[in-house]
Structure formats: structure tokens, C-alpha cells
N, C-alpha and C positions, 0 to 999 in steps of 0.2 A: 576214259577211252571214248571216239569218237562214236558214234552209231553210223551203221552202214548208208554209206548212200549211192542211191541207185547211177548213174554212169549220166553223166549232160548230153541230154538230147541230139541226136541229129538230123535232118530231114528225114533223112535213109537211114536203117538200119535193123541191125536184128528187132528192136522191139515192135518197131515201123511192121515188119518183114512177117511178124507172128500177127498183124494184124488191131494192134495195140499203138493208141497215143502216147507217145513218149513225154509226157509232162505227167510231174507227181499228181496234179489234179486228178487230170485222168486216169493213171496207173491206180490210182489210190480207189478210185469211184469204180475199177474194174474188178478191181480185187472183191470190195465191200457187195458190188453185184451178183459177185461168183464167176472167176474165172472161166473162159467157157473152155473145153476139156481139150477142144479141138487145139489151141496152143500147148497142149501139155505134149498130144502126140506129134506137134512140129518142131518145137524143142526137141524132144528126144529125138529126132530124125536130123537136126541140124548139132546137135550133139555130137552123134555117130554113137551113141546107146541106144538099148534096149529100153523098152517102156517101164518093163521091169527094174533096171537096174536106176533109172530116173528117180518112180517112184519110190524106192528103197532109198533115195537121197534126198527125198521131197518130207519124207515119213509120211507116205501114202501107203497103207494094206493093200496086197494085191487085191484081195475083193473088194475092198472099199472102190481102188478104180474102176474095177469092172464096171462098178454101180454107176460112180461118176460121171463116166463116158456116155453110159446108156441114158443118163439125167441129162448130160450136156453141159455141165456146169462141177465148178469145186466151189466146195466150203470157203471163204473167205481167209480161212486158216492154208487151209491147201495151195489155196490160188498164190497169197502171201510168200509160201512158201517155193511155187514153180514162178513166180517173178524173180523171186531171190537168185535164182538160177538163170532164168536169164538177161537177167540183169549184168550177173557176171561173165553170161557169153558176149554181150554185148562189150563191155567194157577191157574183156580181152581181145575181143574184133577191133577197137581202137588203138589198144597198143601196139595186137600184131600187125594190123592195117591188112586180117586178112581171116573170114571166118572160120576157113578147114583151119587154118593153122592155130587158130585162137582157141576152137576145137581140141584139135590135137594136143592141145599144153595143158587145156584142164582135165583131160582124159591120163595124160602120160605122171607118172610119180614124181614126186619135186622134193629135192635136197632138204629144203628150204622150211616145206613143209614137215621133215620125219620121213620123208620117202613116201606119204601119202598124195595122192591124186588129189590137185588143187577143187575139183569136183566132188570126192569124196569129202573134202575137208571144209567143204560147203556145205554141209547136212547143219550147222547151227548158226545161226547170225553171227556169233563169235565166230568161228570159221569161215564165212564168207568175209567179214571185214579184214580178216589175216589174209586172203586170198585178194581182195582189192588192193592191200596197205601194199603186198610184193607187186600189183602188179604196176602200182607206182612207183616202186621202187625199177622197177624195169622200165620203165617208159623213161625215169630219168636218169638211166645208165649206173644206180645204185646197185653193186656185184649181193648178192645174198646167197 
């Protein structure tokens, strides 16, 4: 199986948009940095979740964020894991050619999935490439 990969750059875009170079170089150099926190609560706000229910998809402890926030920065492990996310809002933004609704799809339950939310079903690298692999499959009119 493939390993996930992160959505092809575009001038603009969600990762652009959280403040973040969209080239593996740089994405990879942000992570190993420490994500700064401040993209976690813009994600979650271009989401349309709770910070809470992000980090419960991030496997972030709620107290652990608390701390985060107040540090300014995630673990390398954390950050890893909130790019993951929006990596895949981004790369729903491409398909749908639109971010609330790119939004709205990985918030809303999918057949396709189990009936689970393409977001929720994004809590593990296996999960997020099932969650890319459909939304390829949608961009090029494959019914799933």
C-alpha cells in the first residue's frame, strides 16, 4: 500500500491559508520544529469543529493541548499528526473546488467509509490514505 501523501501544492490554499509552505521540504521542517499551536486552532475553525473534538482526532489529550497552546508549539508527533488533517482539508478543497463544502464532506458520514466521518476516519495514517484513495476516486467520477 501506498503511503499517504500530502495533496500538490498550490500558490493558494488551505496550507498556504494556515500560514504554512506547502512544499514537503518545508512542511516536514515545520513539523520537526514544532508545529506552532496557532494552526491547530485555525484548522479547527476552518473545520467547522470544536478544538476538542480535533484534538480527539489528532490523539491530542485535552490537557496536553491546554499546555500546547500555552507553549505555542506541538510535539513533532502532534504537529505530524494536525498536518495530517489538513492536508486532507486541503486536498478536499481541490476536489470540491470549495472549502466549506470540502469541510462539510469530511465532517458528514460516508457510505463508503462504514458510515464513519471521512474526519473521524482520519485519526490513523491508514485512515487518512483510505480517505485520499476515495477522494480520488471522486475527483475521477469513480461511484464508491
Amino acid at each position: 500500500m501506498d503511503a499517504f501523501h500530502p495533496p500538490t501544492p498550490r500558490p493558494q490554499g488551505v496550507l498556504h491559508d494556515l500560514g504554512l509552505t506547502p512544499t514537503p521540504t518545508d512542511l516536514i521542517a515545520a513539523v520537526k520544529a514544532g508545529l506552532d499551536s496557532r494552526v491547530f486552532v485555525d484548522l479547527a475553525r476552518r473545520l467547522g469543529v470544536s478544538e476538542a473534538r480535533l484534538a480527539e482526532t489528532a490523539g491530542i489529550a485535552p490537557t496536553t493541548l491546554t499546555r500546547r497552546k500555552r507553549a505555542g508549539a506541538l510535539t513533532p508527533d502532534e504537529g505530524e499528526h494536525v498536518l495530517r488533517l489538513a492536508a486532507l482539508l486541503e486536498r478536499a478543497t481541490q476536489v470540491f473546488e470549495d472549502e466549506t463544502d470540502a469541510a462539510d464532506w469530511l465532517r458528514s458520514p460516508n457510505l463508503a467509509l462504514g458510515g464513519v466521518t471521512p474526519l473521524a476516519f482520519s485519526d490513523t495514517e491508514f485512515g487518512a490514505r483510505e480517505v485520499d484513495e476515495l477522494l480520488g476516486r471522486l475527483e475521477h467520477g469513480v461511484y464508491s
